[in-house]
Residue, then its C-alpha position, 0 to 999 in steps of 0.5 A: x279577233x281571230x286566235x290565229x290574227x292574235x299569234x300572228x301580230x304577237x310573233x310581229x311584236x315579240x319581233x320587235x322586241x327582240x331587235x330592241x333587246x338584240x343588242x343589249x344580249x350577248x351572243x356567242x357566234x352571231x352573224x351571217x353564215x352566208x356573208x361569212x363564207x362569200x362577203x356578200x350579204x344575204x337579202x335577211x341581212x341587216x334585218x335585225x338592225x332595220x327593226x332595231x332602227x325602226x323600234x328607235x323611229x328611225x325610218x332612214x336607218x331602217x330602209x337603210x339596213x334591210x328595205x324588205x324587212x323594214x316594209x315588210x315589217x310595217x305592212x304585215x299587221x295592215x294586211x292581217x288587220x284588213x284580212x281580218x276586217x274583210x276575209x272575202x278580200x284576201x280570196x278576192x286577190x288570190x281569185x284575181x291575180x293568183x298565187x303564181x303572181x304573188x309569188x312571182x312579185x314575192x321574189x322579184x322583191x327578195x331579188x331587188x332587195x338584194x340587189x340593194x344590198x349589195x350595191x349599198x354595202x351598209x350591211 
């Protein structure tokens, strides 16, 4: 395995630890600047307690909180395992569909998640 692919899914699982132990520490001034200013919530919000639920296994919770992060969360170490696995197939996409497209799909999903949000409110 790759030096980089090992950084990566350390920051995934030192992620994943933090939720767990996030409420279990006190600190002074946590929350959302931007929910905090309009009362509406960002699309990061409720990040923190969707891995939080999912370290708990549960997955109801967590697409509740932040459905981004949460299939975010389960999709990342699958995708750098697989680039991993078959390097030719991350340019094979990128040849294909191109990073105008990707990052097209990228905001449109940032743009629904929020949407989900706020209708939700759970945040």
């Amino acid at each position: 395995m790759k030096t980089s692919t090992r950084i990566v899914l350390a920051c995934w699982a030192a992620g994943l630890v933090y939720a767990i132990l996030r409420h279990q520490l006190v600190i002074p001034f946590w929350g959302c600047p931007f929910k905090d200013l309009t009362g509406i919530p960002c699309p990061a919000c409720g990040g923190t307690r969707a891995l939080a639920a999912m370290a708990r296994l549960d997955m109801k919770e967590a697409l509740l909180c932040n459905p981004l992060v949460t299939l975010a969360w389960l999709l990342v170490p699958a995708v750098i395992i697989a680039l991993e696995k078959n390097p030719k197939w991350g340019e094979m996409t990128m040849a294909r569909v191109g990073l105008p497209a990707i990052l097209a799909v990228a905001a449109a999903a940032v743009l629904i998640n929020w949407i989900l949000l706020v209708m939700l409110r759970h945040v």
